[in-house]
C-alpha positions in Angstrom: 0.0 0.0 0.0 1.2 3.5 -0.7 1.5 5.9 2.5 1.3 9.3 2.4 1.5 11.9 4.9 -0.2 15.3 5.9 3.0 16.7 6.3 6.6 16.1 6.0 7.6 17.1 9.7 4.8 14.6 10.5 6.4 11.9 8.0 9.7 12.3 10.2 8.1 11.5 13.6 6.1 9.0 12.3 8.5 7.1 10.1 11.6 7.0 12.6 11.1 4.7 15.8 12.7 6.5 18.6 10.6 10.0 17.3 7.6 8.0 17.5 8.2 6.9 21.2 9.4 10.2 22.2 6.5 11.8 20.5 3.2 9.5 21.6 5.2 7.5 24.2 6.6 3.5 24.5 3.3 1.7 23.8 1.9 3.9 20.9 4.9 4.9 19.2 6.0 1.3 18.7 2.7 0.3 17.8 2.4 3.1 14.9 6.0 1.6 13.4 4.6 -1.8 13.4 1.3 -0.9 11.8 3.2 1.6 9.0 5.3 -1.6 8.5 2.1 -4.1 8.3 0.0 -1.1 5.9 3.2 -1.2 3.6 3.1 -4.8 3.3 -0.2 -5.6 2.4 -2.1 -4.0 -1.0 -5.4 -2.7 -0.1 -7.1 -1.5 2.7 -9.3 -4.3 3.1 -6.4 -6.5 3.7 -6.3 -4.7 7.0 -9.2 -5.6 8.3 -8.4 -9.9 7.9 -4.6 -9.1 9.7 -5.2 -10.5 12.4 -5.4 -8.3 16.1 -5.5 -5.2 13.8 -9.4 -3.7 13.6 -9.4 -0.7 10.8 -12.7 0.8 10.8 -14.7 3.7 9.3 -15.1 6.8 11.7 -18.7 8.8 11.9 -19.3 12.2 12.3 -16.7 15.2 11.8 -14.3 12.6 11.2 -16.8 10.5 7.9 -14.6 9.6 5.7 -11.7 8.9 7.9 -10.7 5.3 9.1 -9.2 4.3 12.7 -6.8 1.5 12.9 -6.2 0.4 16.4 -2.9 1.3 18.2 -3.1 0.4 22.4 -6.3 1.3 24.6 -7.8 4.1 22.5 -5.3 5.5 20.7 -5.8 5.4 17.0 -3.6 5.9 13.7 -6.3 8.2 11.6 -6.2 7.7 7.6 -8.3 8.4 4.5 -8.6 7.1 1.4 -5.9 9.3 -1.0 -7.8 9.7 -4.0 -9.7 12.5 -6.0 -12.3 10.2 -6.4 -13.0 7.3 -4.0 -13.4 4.0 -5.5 -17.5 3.2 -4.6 -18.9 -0.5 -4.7 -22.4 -0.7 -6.2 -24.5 0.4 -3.1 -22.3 3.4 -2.4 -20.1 2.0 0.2 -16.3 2.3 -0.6 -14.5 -0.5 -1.7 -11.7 -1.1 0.2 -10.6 -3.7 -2.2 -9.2 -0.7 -4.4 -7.9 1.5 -2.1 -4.4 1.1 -2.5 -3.2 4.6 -1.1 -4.1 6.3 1.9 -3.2 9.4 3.5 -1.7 9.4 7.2 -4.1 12.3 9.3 -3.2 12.2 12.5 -2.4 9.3 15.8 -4.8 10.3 19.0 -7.2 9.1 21.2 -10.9 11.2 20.0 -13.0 9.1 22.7 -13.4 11.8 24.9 
């Protein structure tokens, strides 16, 4: 899958280990390497959802159109889909099958 990133300063933290811990701490930095690692491995987004102990699911409200993929607790690497035009199954829904690049938003925990 290809990874992008909302910003370059954000690409540096995100993309070297020891920024990542110092930045979100030991647990969720870690966690955000490995799942950067597993996202560039696999080719689709819906590949993400049959890894096994990773749950990558659509968000609601201000955040529609975003997906959360689970990091520790509630902490959760934030992504879109990086296309002009999202790829749309039949009924509407996006098909994950076809998203092959996604954008990198953001790592927080928006439960409360």
């Amino acid at each position: 899958m290809e990874i992008r990133f909302k910003n370059k300063r954000f690409a540096g933290v995100l993309n070297d280990y020891n920024k990542s811990i110092a930045s979100f701490g030991k647990a969720v930095g870690k966690t955000v390497h490995l799942r950067l690692q597993q996202m560039r491995a696999i080719n689709n987004l819906n590949e993400m959802n049959i890894t096994p102990g990773i749950r990558c699911h659509p968000l609601k409200g201000k955040k529609t159109g975003e997906y959360g993929i689970t990091l520790t607790g509630n902490y959760r690497l934030i992504i879109k889909p990086d296309y002009e035009v999202i790829p749309r199954k039949k009924d509407g829904g996006i098909d994950l099958t076809k998203i092959e690049k996604v954008l990198v938003l953001n790592v927080e925990d928006y439960h409360g």
